[in-house]
LOMARKE-714769 format. One record per residue (C-alpha): residue number from 1; x, z, y. Coordinates in steps of 0.2 Angstrom, whole numbers, plus 5000, padded with zeros to 4 digits. Each point is the difference from the previous one (the first is absolute). Layout:
N
{NUM, {X, Z, Y}} ...
END
This chain:
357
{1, {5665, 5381, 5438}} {2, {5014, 5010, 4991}} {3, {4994, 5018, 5003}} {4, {5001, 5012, 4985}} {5, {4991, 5016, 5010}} {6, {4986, 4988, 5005}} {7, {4998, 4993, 4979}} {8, {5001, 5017, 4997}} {9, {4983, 5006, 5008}} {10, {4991, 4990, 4986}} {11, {5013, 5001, 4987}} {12, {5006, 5020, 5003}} {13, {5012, 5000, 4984}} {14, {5010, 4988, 5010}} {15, {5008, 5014, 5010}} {16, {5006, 5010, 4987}} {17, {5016, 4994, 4998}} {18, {5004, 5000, 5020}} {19, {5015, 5007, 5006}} {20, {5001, 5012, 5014}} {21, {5004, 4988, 5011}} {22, {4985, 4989, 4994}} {23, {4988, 5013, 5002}} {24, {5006, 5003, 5019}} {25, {4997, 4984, 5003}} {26, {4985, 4999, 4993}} {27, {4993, 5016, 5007}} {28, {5004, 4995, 5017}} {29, {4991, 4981, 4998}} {30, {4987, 5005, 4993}} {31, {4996, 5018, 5013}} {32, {5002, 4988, 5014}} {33, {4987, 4989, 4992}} {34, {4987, 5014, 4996}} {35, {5004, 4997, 4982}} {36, {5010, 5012, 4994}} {37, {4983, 5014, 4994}} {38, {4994, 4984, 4989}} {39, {5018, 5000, 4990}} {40, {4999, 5019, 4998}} {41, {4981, 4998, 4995}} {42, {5004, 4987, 4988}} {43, {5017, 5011, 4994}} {44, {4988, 5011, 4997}} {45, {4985, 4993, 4991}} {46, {5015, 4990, 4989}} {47, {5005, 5017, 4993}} {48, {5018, 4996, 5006}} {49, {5006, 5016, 5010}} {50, {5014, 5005, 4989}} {51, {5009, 4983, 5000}} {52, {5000, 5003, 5019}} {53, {5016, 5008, 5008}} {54, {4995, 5018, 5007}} {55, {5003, 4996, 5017}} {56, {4987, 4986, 5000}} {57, {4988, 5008, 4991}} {58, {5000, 5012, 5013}} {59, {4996, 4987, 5012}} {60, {4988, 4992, 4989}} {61, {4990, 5018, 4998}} {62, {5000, 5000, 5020}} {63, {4993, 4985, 5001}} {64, {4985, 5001, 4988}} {65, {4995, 5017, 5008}} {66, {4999, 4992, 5017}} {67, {4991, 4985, 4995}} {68, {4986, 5014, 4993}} {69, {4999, 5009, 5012}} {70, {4997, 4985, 5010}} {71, {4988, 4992, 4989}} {72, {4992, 5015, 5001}} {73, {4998, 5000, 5019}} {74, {4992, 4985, 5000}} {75, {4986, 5003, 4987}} {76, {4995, 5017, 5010}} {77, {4997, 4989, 5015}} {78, {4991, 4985, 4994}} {79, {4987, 5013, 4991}} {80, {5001, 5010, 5017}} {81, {4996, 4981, 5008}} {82, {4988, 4996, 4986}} {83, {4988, 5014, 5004}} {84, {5002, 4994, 5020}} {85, {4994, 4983, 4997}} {86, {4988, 5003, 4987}} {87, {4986, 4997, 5013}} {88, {5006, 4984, 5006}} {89, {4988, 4990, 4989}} {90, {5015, 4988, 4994}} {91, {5013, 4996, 4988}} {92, {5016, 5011, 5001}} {93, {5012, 4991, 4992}} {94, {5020, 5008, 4996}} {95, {5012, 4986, 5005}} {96, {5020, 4996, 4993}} {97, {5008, 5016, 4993}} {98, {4985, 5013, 5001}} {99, {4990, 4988, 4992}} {100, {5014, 5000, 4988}} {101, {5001, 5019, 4996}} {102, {4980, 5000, 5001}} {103, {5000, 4990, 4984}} {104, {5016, 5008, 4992}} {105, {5009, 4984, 4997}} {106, {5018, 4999, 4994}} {107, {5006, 4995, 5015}} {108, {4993, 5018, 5012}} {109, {5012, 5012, 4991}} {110, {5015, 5001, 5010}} {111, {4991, 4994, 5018}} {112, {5006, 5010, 5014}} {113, {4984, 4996, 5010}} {114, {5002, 5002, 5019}} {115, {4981, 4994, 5006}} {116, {4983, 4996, 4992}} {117, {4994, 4983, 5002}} {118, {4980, 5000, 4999}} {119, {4989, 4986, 5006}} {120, {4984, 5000, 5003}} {121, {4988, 4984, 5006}} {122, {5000, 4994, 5016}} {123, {4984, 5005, 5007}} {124, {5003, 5016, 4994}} {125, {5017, 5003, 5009}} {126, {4995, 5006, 5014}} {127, {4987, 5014, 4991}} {128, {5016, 5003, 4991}} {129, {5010, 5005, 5013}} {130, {4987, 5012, 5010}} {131, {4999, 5011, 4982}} {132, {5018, 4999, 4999}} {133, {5003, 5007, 5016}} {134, {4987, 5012, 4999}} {135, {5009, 5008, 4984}} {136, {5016, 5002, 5011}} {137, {5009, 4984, 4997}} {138, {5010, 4993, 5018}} {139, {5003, 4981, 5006}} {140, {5016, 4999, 5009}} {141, {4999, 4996, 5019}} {142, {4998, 4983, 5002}} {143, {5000, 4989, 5018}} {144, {4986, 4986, 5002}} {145, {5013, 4985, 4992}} {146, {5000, 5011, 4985}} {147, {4986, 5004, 4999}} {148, {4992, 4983, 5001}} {149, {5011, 4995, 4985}} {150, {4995, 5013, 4990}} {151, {4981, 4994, 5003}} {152, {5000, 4983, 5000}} {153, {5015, 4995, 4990}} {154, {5006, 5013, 4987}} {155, {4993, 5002, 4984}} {156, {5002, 5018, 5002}} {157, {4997, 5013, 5013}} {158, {5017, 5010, 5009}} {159, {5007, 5013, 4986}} {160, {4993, 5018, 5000}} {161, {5006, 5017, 4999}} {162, {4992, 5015, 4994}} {163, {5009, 5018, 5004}} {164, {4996, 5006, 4981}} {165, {5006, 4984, 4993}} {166, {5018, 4994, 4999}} {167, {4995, 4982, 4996}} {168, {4996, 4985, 5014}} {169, {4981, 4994, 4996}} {170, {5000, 4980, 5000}} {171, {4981, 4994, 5000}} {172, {4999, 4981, 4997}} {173, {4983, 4989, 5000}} {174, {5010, 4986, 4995}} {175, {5015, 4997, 4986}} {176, {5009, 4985, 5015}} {177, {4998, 5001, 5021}} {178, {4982, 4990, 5002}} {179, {5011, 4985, 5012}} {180, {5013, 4997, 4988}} {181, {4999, 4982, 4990}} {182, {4993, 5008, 4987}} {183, {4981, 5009, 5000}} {184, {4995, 5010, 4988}} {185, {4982, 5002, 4995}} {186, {4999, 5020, 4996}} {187, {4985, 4998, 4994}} {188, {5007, 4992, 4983}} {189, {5012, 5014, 4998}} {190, {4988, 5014, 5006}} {191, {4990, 4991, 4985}} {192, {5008, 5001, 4988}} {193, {5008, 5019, 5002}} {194, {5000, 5012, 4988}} {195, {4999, 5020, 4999}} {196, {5015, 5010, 4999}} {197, {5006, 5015, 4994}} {198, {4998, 5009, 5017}} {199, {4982, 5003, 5002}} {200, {4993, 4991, 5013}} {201, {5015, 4986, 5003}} {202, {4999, 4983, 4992}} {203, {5014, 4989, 4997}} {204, {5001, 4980, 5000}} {205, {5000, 4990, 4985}} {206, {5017, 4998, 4991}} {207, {5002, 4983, 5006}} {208, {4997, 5004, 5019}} {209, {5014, 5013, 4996}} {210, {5013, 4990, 4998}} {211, {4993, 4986, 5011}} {212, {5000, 5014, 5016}} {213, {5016, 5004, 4994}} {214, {5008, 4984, 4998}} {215, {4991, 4996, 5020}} {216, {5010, 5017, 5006}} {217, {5015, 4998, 4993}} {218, {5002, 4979, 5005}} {219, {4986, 4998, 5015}} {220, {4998, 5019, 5009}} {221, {5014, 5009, 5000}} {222, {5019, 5001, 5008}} {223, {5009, 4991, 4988}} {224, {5017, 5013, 4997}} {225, {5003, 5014, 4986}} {226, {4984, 4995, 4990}} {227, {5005, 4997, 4982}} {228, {4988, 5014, 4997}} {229, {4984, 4990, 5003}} {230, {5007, 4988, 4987}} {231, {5001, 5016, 4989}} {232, {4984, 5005, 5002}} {233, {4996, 4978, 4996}} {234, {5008, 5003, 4986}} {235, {4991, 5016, 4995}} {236, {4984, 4992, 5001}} {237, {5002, 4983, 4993}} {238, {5006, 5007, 4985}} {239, {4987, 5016, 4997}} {240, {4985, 4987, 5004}} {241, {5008, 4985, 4990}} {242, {5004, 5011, 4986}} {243, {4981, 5005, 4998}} {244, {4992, 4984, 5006}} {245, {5005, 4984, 4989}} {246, {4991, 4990, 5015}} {247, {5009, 5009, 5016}} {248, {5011, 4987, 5002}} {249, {4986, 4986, 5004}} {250, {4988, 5013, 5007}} {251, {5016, 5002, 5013}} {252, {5002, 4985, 5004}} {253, {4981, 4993, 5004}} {254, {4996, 5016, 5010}} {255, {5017, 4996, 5010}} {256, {4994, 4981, 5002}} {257, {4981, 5006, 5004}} {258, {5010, 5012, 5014}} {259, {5012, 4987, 5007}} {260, {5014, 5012, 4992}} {261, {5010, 4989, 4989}} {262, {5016, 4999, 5011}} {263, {5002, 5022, 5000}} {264, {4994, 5000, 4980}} {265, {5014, 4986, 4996}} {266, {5013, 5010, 5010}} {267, {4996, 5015, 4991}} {268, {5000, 4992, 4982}} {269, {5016, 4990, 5006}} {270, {5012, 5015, 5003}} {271, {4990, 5014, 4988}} {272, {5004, 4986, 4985}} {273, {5020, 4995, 5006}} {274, {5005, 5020, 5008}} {275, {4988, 5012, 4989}} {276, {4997, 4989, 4985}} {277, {4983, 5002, 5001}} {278, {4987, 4992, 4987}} {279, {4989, 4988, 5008}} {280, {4992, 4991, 4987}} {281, {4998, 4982, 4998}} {282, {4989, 4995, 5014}} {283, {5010, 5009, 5013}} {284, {5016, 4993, 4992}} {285, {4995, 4981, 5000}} {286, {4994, 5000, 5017}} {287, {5014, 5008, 5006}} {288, {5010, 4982, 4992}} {289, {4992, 4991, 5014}} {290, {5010, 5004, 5017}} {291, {4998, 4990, 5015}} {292, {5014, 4999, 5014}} {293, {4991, 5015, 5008}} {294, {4997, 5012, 4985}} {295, {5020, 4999, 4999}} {296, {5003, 5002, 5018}} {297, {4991, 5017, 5000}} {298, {5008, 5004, 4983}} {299, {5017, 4999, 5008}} {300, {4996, 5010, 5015}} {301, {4991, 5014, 4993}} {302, {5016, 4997, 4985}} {303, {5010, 5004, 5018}} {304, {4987, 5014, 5006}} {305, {4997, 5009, 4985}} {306, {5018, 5003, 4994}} {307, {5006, 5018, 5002}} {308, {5014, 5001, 5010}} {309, {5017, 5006, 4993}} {310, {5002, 5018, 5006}} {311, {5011, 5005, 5014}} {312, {5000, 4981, 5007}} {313, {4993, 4990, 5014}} {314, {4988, 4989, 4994}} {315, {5005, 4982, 4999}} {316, {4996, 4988, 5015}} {317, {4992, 4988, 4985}} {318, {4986, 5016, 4996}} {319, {4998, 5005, 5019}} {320, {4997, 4982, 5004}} {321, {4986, 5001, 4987}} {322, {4996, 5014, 5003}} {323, {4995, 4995, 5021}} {324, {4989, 4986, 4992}} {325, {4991, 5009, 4989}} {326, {4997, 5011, 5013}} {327, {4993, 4988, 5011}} {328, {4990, 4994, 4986}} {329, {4992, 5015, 4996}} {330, {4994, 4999, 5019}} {331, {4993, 4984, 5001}} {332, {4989, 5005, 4987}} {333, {4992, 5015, 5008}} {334, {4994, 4990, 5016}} {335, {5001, 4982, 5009}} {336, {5014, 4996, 5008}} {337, {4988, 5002, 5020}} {338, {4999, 5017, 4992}} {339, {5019, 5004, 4992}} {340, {5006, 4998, 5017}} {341, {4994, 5011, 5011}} {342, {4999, 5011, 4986}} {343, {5017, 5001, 4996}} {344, {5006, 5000, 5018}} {345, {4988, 5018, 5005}} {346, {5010, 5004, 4982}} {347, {5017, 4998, 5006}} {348, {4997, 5005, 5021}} {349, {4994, 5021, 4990}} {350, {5011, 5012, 4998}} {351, {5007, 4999, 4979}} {352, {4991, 5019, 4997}} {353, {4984, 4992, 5007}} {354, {5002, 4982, 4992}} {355, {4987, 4991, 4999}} {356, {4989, 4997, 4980}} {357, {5002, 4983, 4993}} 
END
């Protein structure tokens, strides 16, 4: 994919050259994204503010002070949420980007964080959930159907609220919904955490990093406008592979020992041909041997993926994908006697009061 502002994220001297015109484009890509605080961070960081045109710089500067201040927001609250739980008697464990900025990777300056995703295990959840509530923070109103799926078939409970925090609270006890195709067992993750920087939050091992991020980006989540999941793939392939020699095959059989080969070959497949991403031999070789499915998916998340071109419609070819992606995502959260009924109490509620899922 010929996208300079999106080579430029990993390459920053890439942009110096830009024209006006180049730089518009760019800005407004990559702002639409969520991306636009990591170009200004790595600006930044590359020493390269006075080859940028004042005009930019200025936005760049804006940028990087909102992405602090958000960063910012959401360390106050997971310590706030840290000293809550403390009493739980299980595991707290930071999940995606807080886990991310907990561990100060090259990948957390520039986030512009709008939740925290925690997860905590499953017989704990509900323990959880009382002390969260007790500290102030708020469930939505939620009808008997929604609430049913939030019980018995989320691997999360309904998003929270707190007055004092300008954040949504996302607890997990799972990293996939439990009647998807795929089950996880927590209990090797939950294993094999380790401690963060953030006292009292744990993280997962670096390869369920990018294994949980390769399942959001291509099993669990809504497929448009996400090219900054493969940046954060990209991120943390390269920091973990560049300081483990071995990451590459340790990859690989924890994906195999998961069932989480098809998201982990996805990942590598466009981080290697859009980001130019360093896999390592392992990775590389097995990405040679494609079946008739790998390169099905490979061309409709090709479709998915793409950023659209500013100020068009999007083509009928990435909508089309798009739809069955879509429908994808959801046969992959519940059986189909389930999907059904689920999605038809979806579409009969009001859009302000859609249903989760």
């Amino acid at each position: 994919m010929n996208r300079p502002w999106l080579q430029a994220l990993g390459r920053p001297e890439r942009c110096t050259g830009w024209s006006l015109d180049q730089w518009q484009e760019a800005t407004r890509q990559l702002r639409r994204l969520r991306l636009l605080a990591r170009l200004a961070e790595a600006v930044e960081a590359a020493g390269l503010g006075p080859a940028i045109p004042e005009p930019v710089a200025k936005l760049l500067l804006a940028e990087r002070q909102t992405s602090r201040y958000r960063r910012r927001v959401v360390a106050w609250a997971a310590t706030r949420i840290a000293r809550t739980l403390q009493a739980v008697g299980a595991p707290l464990v930071l999940l995606k980007g807080s886990a991310y900025l907990a561990q100060e990777l090259p990948i957390a300056p520039g986030r512009l964080p709008s939740d925290l995703d925690i997860l905590v295990p499953r017989d704990a959840l509900e323990r959880a959930q009382r002390m969260l509530v007790a500290d102030g923070w708020q469930e939505p109103e939620l009808d008997a159907h929604d609430r049913r799926y939030y019980h018995e078939w989320s691997h999360e409970v309904p998003p929270m609220q707190h007055p004092m925090h300008p954040i949504e609270l996302d607890l997990h006890h799972n990293i996939l919904p439990p009647l998807g195709p795929v089950a996880i067992d927590m209990a090797l993750l939950l294993r094999d955490a380790r401690p963060s920087a953030w006292p009292g939050w744990s993280v997962l091992a670096p390869v369920d990093q990018v294994l949980h991020s390769a399942a959001h980006l291509f099993f669990d989540s809504e497929p448009l406008e996400r090219v900054r999941d493969l940046v954060d793939l990209d991120g943390l392939l390269r920091h973990h592979g560049a300081r483990d020699a071995g990451f590459g095959a340790a990859l690989e059989q924890r994906a195999q020992a998961l069932g989480l080969m098809e998201p982990l070959l996805l990942a590598c497949h466009f981080c290697s041909a859009w980001l130019e991403t360093p896999l390592g031999p392992t990775l590389t070789q097995r990405l040679q041997r494609v079946g008739w499915r790998e390169r099905g998916l490979r061309a409709l998340f090709a479709a998915v993926l793409t950023p659209a071109a500013l100020d068009r419609p999007r083509p009928l070819r990435q909508r089309l994908a798009a739809a069955i992606v879509l429908w994808r995502y959801h046969l992959r959260r519940m059986p189909l006697r389930l999907l059904v009924p689920h999605l038809w109490h979806k579409l009969r509620k009001p859009r302000a009061d859609a249903t989760p899922g």
